[in-house]
N, C-alpha and C positions, 0 to 999 in steps of 0.2 A: 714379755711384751716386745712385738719388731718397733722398731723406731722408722719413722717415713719416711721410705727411700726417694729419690729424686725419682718422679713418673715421666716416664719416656714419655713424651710427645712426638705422633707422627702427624704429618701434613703433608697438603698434596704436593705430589711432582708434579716439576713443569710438564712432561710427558701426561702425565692425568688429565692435568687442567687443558692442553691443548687437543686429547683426544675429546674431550667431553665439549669444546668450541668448536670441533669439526662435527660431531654430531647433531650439534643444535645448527651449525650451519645448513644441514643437508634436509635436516626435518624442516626448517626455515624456507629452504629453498623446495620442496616439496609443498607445504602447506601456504605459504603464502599465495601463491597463484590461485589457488583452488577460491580461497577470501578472496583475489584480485576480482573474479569474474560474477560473483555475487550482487556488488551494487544493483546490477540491475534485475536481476531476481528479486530483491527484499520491494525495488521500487513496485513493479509488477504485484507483488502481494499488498502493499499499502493499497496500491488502486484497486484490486478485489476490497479491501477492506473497507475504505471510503466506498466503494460504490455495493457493499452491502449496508453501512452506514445511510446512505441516501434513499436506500430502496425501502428502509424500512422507516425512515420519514414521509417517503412517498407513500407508502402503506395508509401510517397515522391522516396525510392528506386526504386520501381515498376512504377512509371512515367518516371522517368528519365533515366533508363535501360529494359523497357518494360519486366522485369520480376521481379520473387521475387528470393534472393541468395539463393542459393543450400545449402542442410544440411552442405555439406563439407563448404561452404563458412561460411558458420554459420552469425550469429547476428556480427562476428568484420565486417564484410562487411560496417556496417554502421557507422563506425570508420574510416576505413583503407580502401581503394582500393583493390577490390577483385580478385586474379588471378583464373584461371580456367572456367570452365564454369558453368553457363552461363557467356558471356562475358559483363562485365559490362562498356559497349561504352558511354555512356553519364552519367558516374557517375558523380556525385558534389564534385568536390576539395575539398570544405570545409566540406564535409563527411555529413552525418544528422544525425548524434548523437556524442556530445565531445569523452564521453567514456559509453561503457555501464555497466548498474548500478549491482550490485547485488541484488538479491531477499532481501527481510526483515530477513530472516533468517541466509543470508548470503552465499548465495550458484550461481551460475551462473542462467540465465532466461535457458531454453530449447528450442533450435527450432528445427522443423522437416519439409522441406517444399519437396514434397506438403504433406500437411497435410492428417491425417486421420481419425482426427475431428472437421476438418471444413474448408472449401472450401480456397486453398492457400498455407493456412501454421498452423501449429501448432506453437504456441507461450507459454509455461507455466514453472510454479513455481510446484517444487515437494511440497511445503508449508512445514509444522512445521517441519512432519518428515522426508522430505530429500529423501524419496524414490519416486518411479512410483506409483500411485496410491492412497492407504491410504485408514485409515478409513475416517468415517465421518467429525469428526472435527479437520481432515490433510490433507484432498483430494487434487490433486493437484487442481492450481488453474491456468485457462488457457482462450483461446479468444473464445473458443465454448461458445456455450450456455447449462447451466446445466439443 
């Protein structure tokens, strides 16, 4: 029977460990930027999401009051009981939305109904910069199709 030799232990060289710090640096330096410019992509996707979120409250309001609330009534309609017209005779007590949300940026959603880009209602986020319009990467962001 062998008797148990001392087992070599090898561990890393500094040369190892610094080649393997330069790599993670350069994929670091590559990939992080790319995450850098995102923020405002994921924001832009929340606002499609909230505003397919609201569209499909507005839906429920539009069953239940056989129409969609008037500019003046605005989006709290789907909060609060709406006075004015249209008259909303079979609204749901417990309203179809708690509270409505604000955009990603922080700004209220916009409604215009009926709409006049796209059959209904207009539903949109001014996006980044807050205004009507925008360039390209603040366009508003809304339930038409781009």
């Amino acid at each position: 029977m062998k008797t148990a030799s001392k087992s070599s232990q090898r561990g890393f060289t500094l040369i190892e460990i610094m080649v393997v710090v330069v790599i993670i640096g350069v994929l670091g330096a590559i990939v992080v930027p790319q995450f850098m410019s995102r923020p405002d992509q994921a924001k832009v996707t929340a606002a499609r999401t909230d505003i397919q979120a609201i569209a499909t409250a507005l839906e429920m309001y539009r069953l239940d009051t056989f129409s969609y609330p008037s500019t003046q009534q605005g989006l709290e309609a789907l909060s609060k009981r709406p006075s004015g017209t249209p008259v909303a005779k079979n609204w749901n007590p417990q309203g179809y939305l708690k509270s409505m949300p604000l955009d990603p940026w922080g700004t209220p959603y916009q409604y215009l109904s009926p709409g006049t880009r796209s059959p209904g209602y207009d539903l949109y986020s001014f996006g980044s910069d807050g205004v009507a319009g925008g360039e390209e990467h603040a366009a508003d962001i809304g339930n038409w199709s781009n």
